[in-house]
Structures are given as C-alpha cells and as structure tokens.
C-alpha positions as CSV (number, residue, x, y, z in Angstrom):
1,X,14.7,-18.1,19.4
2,X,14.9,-15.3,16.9
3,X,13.8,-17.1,13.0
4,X,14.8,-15.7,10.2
5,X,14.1,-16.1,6.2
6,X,16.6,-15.0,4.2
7,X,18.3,-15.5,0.4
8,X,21.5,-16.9,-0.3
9,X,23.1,-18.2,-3.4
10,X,20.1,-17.9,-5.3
11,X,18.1,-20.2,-2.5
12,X,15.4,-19.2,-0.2
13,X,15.9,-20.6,3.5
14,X,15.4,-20.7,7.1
15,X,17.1,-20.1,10.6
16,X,18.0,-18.9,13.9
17,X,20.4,-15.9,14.7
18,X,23.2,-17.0,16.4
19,X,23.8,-13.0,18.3
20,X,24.3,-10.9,15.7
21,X,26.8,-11.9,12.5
22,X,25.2,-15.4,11.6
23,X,22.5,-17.7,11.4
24,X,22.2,-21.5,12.3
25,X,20.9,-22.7,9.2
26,X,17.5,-25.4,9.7
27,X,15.9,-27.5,7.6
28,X,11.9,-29.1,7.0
29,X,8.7,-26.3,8.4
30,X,9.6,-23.7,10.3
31,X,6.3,-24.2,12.0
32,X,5.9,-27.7,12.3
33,X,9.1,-30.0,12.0
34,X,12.3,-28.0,11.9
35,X,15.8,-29.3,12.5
36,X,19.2,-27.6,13.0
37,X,21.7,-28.2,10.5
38,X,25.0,-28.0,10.5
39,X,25.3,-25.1,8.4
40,X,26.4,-21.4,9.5
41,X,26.1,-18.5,7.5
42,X,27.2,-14.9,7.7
43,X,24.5,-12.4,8.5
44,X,26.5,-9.4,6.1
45,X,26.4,-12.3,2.9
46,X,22.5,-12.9,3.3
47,X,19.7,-10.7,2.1
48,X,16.8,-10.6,4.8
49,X,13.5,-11.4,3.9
50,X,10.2,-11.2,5.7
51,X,10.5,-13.0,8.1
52,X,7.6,-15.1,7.2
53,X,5.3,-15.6,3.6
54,X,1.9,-15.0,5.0
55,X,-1.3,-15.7,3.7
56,X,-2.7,-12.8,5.2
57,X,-1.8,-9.8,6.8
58,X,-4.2,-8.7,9.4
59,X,-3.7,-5.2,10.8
60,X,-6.5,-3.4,13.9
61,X,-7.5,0.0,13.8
62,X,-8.5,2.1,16.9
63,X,-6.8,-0.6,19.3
64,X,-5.1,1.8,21.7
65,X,-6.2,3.3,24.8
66,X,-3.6,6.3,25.1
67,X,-5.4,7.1,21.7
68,X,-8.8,6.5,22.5
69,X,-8.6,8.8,25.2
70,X,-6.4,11.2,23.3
71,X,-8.8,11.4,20.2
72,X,-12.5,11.1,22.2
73,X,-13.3,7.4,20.6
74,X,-15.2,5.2,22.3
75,X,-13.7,1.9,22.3
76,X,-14.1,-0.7,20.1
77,X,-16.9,-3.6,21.4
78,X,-15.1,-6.2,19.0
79,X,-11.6,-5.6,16.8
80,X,-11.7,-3.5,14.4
81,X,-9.5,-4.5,11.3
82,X,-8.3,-4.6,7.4
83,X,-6.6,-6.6,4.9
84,X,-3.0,-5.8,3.9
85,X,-1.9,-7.0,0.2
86,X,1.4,-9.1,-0.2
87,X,2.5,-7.2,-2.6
88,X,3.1,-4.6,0.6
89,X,5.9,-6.6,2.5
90,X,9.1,-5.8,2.8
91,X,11.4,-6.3,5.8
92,X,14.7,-4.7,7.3
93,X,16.9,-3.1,5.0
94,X,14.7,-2.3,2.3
95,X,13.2,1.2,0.9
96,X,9.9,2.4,1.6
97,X,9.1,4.3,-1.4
98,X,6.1,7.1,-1.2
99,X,4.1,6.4,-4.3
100,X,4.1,10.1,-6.3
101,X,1.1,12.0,-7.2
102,X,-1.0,9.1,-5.1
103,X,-0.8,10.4,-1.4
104,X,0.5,13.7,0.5
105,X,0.2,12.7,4.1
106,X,2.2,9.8,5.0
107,X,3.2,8.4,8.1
108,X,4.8,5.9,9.7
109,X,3.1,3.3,12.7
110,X,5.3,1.3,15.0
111,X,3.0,-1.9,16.0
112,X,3.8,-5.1,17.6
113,X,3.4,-8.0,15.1
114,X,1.4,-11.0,16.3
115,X,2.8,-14.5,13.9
116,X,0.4,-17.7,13.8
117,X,2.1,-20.9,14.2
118,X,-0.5,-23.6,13.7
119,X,-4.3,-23.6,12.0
120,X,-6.4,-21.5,14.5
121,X,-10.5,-21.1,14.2
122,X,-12.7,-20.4,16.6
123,X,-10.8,-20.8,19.4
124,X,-10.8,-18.9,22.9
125,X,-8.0,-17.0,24.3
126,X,-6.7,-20.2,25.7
127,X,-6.2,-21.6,22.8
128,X,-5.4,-18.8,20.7
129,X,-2.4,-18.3,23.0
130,X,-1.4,-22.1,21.8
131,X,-1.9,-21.0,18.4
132,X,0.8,-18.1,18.2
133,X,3.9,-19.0,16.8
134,X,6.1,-15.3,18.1
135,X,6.3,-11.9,17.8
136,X,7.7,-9.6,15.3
137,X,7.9,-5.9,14.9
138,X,5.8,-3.9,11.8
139,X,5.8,-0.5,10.3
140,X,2.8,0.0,9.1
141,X,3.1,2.4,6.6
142,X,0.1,4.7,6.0
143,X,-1.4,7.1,3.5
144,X,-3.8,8.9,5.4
145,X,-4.6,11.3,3.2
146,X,-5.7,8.3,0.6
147,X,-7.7,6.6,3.8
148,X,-9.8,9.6,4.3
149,X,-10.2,11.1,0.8
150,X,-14.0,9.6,-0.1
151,X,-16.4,10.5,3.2
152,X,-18.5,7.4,1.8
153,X,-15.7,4.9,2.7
154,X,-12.8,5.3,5.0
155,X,-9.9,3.3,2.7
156,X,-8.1,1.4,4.8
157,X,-6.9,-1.3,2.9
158,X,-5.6,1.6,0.0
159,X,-3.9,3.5,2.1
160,X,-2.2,0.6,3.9
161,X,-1.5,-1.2,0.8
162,X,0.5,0.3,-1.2
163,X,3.6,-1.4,-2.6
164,X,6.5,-1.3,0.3
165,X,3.8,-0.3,3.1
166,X,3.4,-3.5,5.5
167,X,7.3,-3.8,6.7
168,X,7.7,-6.4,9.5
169,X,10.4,-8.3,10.7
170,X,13.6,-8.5,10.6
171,X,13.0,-11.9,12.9
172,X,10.0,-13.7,14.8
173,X,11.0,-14.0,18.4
174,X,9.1,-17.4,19.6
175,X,10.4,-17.0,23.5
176,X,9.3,-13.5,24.7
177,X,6.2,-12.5,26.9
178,X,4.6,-9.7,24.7
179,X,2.7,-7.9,27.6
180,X,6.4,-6.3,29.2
181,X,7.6,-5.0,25.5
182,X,7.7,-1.4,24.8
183,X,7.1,-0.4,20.6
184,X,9.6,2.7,19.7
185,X,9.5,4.8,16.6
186,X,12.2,7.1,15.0
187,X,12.7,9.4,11.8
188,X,16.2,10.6,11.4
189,X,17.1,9.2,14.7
190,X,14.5,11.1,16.4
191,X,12.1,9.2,18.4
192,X,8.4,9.8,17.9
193,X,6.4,7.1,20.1
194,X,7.1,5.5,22.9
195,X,4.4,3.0,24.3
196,X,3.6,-0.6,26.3
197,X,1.8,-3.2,24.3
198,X,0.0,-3.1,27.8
199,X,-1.8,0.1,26.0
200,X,-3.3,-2.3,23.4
201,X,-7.4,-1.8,24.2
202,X,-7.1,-5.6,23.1
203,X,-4.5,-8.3,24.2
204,X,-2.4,-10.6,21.6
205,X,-4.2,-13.5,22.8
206,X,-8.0,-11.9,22.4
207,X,-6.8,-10.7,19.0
208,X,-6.3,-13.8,18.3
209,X,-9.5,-15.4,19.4
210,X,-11.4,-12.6,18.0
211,X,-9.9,-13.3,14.4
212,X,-10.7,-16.4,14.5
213,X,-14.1,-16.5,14.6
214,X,-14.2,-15.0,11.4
215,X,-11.4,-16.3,9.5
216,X,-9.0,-19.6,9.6
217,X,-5.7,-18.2,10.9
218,X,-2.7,-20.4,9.3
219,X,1.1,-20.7,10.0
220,X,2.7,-17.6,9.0
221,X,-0.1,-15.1,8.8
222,X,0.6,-11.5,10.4
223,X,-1.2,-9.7,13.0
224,X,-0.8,-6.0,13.4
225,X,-2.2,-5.1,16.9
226,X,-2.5,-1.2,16.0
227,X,-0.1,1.2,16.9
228,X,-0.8,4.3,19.6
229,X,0.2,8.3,19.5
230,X,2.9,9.8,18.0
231,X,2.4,8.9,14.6
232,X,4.5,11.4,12.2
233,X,4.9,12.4,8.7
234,X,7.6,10.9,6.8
235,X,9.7,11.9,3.7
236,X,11.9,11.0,1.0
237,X,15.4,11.0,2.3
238,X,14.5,10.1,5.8
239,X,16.0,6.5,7.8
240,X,12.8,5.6,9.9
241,X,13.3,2.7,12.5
242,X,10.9,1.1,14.7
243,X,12.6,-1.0,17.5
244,X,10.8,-3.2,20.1
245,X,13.5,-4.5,22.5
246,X,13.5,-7.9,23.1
247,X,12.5,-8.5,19.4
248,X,14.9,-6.2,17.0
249,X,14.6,-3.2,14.7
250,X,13.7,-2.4,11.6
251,X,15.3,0.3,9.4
252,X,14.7,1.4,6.2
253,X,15.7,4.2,4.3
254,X,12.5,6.5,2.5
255,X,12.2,7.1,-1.3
C-alpha cells in the first residue's frame, strides 16, 4: 500500500492512494492501529506532505559500490552516516530553493528511502527487517561546495541541511521488495543516474541493524541509503525528478 500525509481543509491526515486521483482516507497510527474510513478524497484538492514526520533523518555516505570503484575508496567497515535537520523536508511538488551567496556547487542525489515502522535498537538484520515500515524515494539535496570548504571537517550535516534539501516521498510503499528497484534521476527531463539498490555496499536490512546499535530508531524516522554516480549540478529554473518505479516520483521545480 502506498501511504500518504497530506492537508485538507485546514486538517492534517492520513491514507492510501486509491491509483492515482484519490486517496482512501484512515484513521488512528499509521504505524500501529490504522483503520479505513469511509472517506475519499481527490488527489488535485489535497496538498502532499512528507509522507511521514520523522524524528530523524538518517542519510549514508560512501554506500555504493559503482562509486567506490569509480572514485578509488575503500569501502566502508561499518556505515558511514549524518544527521539531516527537519527544517530540510519537503516532499513532491514543492521548490527546492538554492540558498544565495551560501553554496556554488549543488547537486541533486536520487537515493532509496528506508521508513521505520516500530521502536528498533540493537537488533540484527532479522529483526531490523521486522522493524521497517516501507520504502520511499529522497532527493538528497547537497551543497558540496559547503561540505568540503573547511579541510578540518568535511560538513555534511551543512551541506545537506539546508532548508528545502531532504525531499522524500511523495508516498511510503509498505509491499515492495527493495532489492529489484532501480533509483532514476533527471534535470529538465534528462536523466542523469540510473542504478539497482543491489549497488548499495550495504543492504536496507544491515542499515538497519547497523543504526541501531547506536541510536533508538522510532516509527517514522528516514533512512537515506546513499545514492551512486551521476550526481549533477542543478540550477534555478530547472524541474529535477527522481523516480524509483514501484514506489513513485518526486518533482520539484528549482529556485
């Protein structure tokens, strides 16, 4: 099932898209108790929102193997990862906007999205497995010009994080095997990467694990799982999309 969040009327709620023009309206947790109402609403009269409200965004660095390879690295013993601020997320639809005077080099980074469905520490693959919710899709919007501009301290976290950067969603799909999905990125319809999550130097479900042995995961945090080659600049003026199929797309216009 594909969940949504959305606004409409002035209220916050929840559902499932029934194909492409509406959504089956539930009621109670998304994650724990949820029930089907018997209320239908039209996809054009809603606004989107992120599909979840996450307590954390977690997003891995250096987790491909086409760019491992590519770039020389050696990879990774345990994830590598960073913290993305709410104040980041947006979802389908909305604008990405370049801050001005802050960064010169930004690109865009199609990733799969990993969402936690129930409390998850230490726990092993098996379990972390048990412990995901679905799948969304992320841009994760970068300033790499900001990361690398102190050689004392790479800064991820700053050049992830600004305002508009962390755009996931437009949906969490709860019934889809992540291992045969492919992640697509485009700018001005032009596609710029192309790879399996089979490329990902770590799995969803050792992700997962790994996480968890430093952190309580809770329902509705975000996993970014790193993205692979083919990164490009973007600009203002430009429509990027990133479009895993089997999940959805997201689209947003550049500012």
């Amino acid at each position: 099932m594909k969940f949504v969040r959305f606004e409409y009327n002035g209220a916050v709620g929840f559902g499932v898209m029934d194909g492409d023009d509406r959504v089956r309206v539930y009621k109670g947790d998304m994650f724990a108790d949820c029930n089907e109402t018997d209320v239908t609403v039209v996809r054009a009269e809603i606004k989107l929102l992120p599909p979840t409200n996450p307590g954390a965004m977690i997003a891995l660095w250096n987790n491909s193997k086409q760019q491992i390879a590519e770039l020389k690295r050696e990879t990774p013993k345990e994830a590598l990862w960073f913290l993305k601020p709410a104040s980041s997320f947006i979802t389908d639809g909305d604008t990405i906007v370049i801050p001005g005077g802050e960064a010169q080099r930004v690109v865009l980074e199609g990733e799969l999205g990993i969402v936690i469905g129930r409390r998850c520490k230490g726990a092993t693959e098996q379990e972390a497995g048990d412990c995901i919710f679905g799948y969304t899709v992320i841009n994760d919007v970068t300033a790499q010009d900001v990361v690398g501009r102190d050689s004392t301290f790479p800064q991820y976290s700053r050049g992830k994080g600004y305002d508009t950067f962390s755009v996931f969603g437009p949906c969490v799909e709860t019934d889809v095997d992540p291992l045969t999905l492919r992640i697509e990125s485009y700018i001005n319809g032009d596609r710029c990467q192309d790879y399996p999550v089979t490329d990902l130097a770590f799995n969803p479900h050792q992700i997962v694990a790994e996480l968890s042995r430093t952190m309580t995961l809770r329902p509705g945090d975000v996993i970014a799982c790193g993205t692979s080659l083919g990164v490009k600049p973007i600009h203002p003026g430009d429509t990027v999309e990133i479009r895993i199929p089997g999940i959805g797309s997201l689209v947003n216009r550049v500012a």
